[in-house]
C-alpha positions in Angstrom: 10.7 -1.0 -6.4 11.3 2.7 -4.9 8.8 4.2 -3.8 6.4 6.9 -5.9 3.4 8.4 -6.7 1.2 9.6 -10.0 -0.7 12.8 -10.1 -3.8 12.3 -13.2 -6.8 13.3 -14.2 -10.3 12.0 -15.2 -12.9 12.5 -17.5 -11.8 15.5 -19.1 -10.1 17.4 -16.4 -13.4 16.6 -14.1 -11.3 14.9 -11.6 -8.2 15.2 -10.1 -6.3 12.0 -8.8 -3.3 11.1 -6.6 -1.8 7.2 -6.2 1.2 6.2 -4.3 3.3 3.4 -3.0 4.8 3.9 0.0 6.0 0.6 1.6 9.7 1.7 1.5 8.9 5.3 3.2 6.9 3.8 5.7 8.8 1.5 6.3 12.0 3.7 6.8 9.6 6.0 9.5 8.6 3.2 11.0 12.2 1.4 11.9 13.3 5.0 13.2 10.2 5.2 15.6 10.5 1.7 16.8 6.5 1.5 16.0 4.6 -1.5 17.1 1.9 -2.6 14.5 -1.5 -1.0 15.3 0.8 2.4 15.7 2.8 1.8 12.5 -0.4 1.9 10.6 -1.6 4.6 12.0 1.9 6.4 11.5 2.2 4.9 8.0 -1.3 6.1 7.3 -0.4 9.7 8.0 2.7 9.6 6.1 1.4 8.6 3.0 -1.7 11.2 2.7 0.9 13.7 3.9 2.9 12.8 0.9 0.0 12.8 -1.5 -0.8 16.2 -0.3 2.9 17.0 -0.4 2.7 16.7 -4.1 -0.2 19.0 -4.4 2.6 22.0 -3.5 4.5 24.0 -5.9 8.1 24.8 -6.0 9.2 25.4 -2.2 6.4 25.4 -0.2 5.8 22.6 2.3 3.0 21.4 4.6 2.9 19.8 8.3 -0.3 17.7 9.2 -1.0 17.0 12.5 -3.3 14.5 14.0 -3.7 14.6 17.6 -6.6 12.2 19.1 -7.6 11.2 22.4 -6.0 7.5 21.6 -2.7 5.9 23.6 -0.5 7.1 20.6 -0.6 10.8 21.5 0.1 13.4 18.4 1.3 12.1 15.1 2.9 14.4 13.3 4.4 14.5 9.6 5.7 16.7 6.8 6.5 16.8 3.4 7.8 19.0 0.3 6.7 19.5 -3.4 9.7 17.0 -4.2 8.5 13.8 -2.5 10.2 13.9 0.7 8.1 13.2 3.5 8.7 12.4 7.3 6.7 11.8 10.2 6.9 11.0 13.7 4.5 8.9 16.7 4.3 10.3 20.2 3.7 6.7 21.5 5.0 4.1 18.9 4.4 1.2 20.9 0.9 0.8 20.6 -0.7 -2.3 19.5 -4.2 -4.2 19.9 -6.0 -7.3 18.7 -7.8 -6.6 15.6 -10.7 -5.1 15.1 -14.1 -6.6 14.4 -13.2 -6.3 10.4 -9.9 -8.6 10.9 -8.0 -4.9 10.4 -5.4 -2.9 12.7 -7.3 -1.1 15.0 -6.1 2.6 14.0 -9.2 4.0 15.4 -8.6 2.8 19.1 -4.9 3.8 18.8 -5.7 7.4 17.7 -9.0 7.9 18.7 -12.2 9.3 18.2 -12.3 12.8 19.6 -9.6 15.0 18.8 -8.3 17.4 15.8 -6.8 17.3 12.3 -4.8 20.6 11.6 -3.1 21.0 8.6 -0.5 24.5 8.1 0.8 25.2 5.1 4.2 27.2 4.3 3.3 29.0 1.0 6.5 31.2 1.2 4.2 33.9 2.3 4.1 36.3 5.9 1.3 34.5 7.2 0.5 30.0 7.1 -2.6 28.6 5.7 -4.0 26.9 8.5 -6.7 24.6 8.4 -8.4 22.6 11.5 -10.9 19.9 11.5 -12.4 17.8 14.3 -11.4 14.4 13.9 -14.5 12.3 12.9 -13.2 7.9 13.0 -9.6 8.1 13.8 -9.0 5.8 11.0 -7.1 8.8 9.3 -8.3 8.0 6.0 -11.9 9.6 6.5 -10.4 12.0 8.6 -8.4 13.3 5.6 -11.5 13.1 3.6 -13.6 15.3 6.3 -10.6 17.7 6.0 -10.6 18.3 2.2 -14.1 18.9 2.2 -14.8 21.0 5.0 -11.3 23.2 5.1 -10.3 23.5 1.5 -13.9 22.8 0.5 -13.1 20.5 -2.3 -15.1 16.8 -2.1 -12.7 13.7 -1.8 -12.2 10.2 -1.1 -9.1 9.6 0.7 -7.7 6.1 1.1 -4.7 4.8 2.7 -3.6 1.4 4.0 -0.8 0.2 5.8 0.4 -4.0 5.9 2.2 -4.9 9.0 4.2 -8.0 9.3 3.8 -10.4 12.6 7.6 -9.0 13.7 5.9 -5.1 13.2 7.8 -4.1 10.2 6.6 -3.0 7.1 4.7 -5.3 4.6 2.9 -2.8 2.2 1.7 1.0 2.4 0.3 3.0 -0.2 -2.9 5.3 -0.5 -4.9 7.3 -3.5 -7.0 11.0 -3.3 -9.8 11.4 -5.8 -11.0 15.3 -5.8 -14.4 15.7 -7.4 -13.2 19.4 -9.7 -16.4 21.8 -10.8 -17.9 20.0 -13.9 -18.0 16.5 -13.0 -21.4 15.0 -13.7 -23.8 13.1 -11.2 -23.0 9.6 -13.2 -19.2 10.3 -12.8 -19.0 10.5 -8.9 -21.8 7.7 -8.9 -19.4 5.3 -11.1 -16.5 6.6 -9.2 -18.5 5.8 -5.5 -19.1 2.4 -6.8 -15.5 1.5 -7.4 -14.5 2.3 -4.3 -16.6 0.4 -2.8 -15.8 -2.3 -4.7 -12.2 -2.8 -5.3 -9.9 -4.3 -2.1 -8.0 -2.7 0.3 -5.5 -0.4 -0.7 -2.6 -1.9 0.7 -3.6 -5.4 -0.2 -3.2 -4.3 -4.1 0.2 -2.5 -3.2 1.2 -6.0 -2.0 -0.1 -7.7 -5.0 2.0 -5.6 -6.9 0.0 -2.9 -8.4 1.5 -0.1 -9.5 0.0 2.8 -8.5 -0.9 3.9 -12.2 -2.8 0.6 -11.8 -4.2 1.4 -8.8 -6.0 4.8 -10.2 -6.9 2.4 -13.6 -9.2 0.3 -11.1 -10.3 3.2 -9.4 -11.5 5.5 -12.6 -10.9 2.9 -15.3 -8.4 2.9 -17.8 -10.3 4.8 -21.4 -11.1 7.7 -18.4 -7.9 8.8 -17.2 -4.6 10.9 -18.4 -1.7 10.7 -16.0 0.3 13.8 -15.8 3.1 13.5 -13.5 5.1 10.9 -11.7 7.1 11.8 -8.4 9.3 9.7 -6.5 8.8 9.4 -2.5 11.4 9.1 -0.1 11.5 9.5 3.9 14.0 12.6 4.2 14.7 14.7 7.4 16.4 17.8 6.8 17.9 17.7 11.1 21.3 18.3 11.2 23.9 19.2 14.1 24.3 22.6 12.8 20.2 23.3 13.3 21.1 22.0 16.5 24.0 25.0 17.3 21.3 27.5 16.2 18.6 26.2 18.7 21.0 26.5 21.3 22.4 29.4 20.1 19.0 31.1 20.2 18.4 29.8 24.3 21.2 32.4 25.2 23.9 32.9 27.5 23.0 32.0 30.4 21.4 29.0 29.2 24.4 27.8 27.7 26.0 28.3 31.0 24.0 26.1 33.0 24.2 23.5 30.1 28.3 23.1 30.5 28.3 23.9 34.4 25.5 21.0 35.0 26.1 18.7 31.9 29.2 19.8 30.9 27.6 19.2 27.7 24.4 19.1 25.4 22.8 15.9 23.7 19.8 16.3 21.5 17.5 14.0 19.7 15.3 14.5 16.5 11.7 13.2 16.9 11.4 12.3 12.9 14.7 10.1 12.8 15.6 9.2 16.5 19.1 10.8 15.5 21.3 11.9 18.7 23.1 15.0 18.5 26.1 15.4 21.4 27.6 18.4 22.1 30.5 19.0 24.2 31.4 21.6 26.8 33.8 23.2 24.2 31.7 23.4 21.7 29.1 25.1 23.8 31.6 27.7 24.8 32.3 28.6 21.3 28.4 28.8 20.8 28.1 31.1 23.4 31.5 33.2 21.6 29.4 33.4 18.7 
């Protein structure tokens, strides 16, 4: 099944709610980086709140999250679009550790505990929305939920799970944002709380095959909710060589000099795909012509 998400709300337009799979996206991310387990959840964690809030966007803007912790993995970075395309890449992606005292991945030792979650936002407008939280677990999850409340001041739960197999690849990934909206009673966040709490991991119902319009269904129950929207997900970077030319382009001259006199060439690499660029010393010439 490709991977998606559903945007619905709750209790008369009292809450606002996000579900996604993203086993296939994750997956994808996580073959390019090479990630070792404990760092392919914690990469695979990122990606799929990134996507969620991805889908929050209109039109063409587009948002990059950043999580950069005092952990072995180093920044973790990933971005996404109003359409569902997502990427994201792992400063260190091989990182892995026994599991933690819950049986779990130990995302919290890989990122770490002290640190920062910035998010900035391309609205199409002169200046980014930028918004900056002190990490507060390094389990990402509550990390995202810190950030919604404290930066865009809007109370969430954020959830997001991530299934590694024993050979590191990708079992099952998917995640889910609840947004308390002005209106919503006392019993409804209590009931809501409760379910939470209740219901099992996120990633273990992704791998049981829930959908997530199933996912939401146990989370707010089925009479409660209207679901809006769906939106397919899909890892996507948008590198090419020709970005490439303009980098160079923009170094200058004399740059481009010592590139063909020392290299007698140019080779590049993305950090969202691992994809190699190679230029040669006539095409850096013609570069420089241009």
């Amino acid at each position: 099944m490709s991977d998606y998400l559903v945007k619905a709300t709750a209790f008369q337009g009292t809450i606002r709610a996000y579900a996604i799979q993203s086993t296939a996206t994750v997956a994808e991310a996580s073959r390019r980086q090479d990630t070792w387990a404990t760092a392919a959840a914690a990469l695979g964690r990122t990606i799929t709140v990134t996507a969620m809030m991805g889908a929050m966007l209109k039109g063409k803007d587009k948002l990059t999250v950043k999580v950069e912790g005092d952990g072995p993995t180093g920044p973790i970075v990933a971005d996404a679009d109003a359409y569902g395309q997502v990427r994201g890449y792992i400063t260190n992606p091989h990182v892995n550790f026994e599991l933690n005292e819950n049986g779990k991945l130990d995302v919290r030792r890989a990122v770490g505990t002290q640190g920062s979650l910035s998010v900035v936002k391309d609205l199409g407008l002169k200046d980014h929305f930028t918004g900056q939280v002190p990490i507060v677990s390094g389990e990402i999850s509550e990390d995202f939920t810190y950030y919604f409340a404290n930066s865009e001041q809007v109370p969430s739960a954020v959830g997001a799970g991530v299934l590694v197999n024993p050979d590191h690849s990708i079992l099952a990934s998917g995640g889910f944002i609840i947004q308390v909206l002005p209106g919503a009673s006392d019993d409804t966040i209590d009931m809501i709380e409760s379910r939470i709490s209740s219901i099992p991991p996120i990633s273990s119902l992704v791998k049981d095959g829930n959908s997530p319009e199933e996912i939401l269904k146990k989370l707010l129950g089925e009479e409660n909710i209207k679901i809006h929207e769906t939106l397919p997900i899909v890892f996507h970077c948008h590198c090419s060589k020709e970005r490439i030319e303009q980098a160079i382009k923009s170094l200058g001259d004399e740059e481009i000099d010592k590139m063909i006199k020392e290299d007698n060439g140019a080779e590049a690499t993305c950090h969202f795909c691992n994809e190699q660029y190679t230029l040669n010393a006539e095409e850096l010439a013609s570069l420089k012509s241009e």
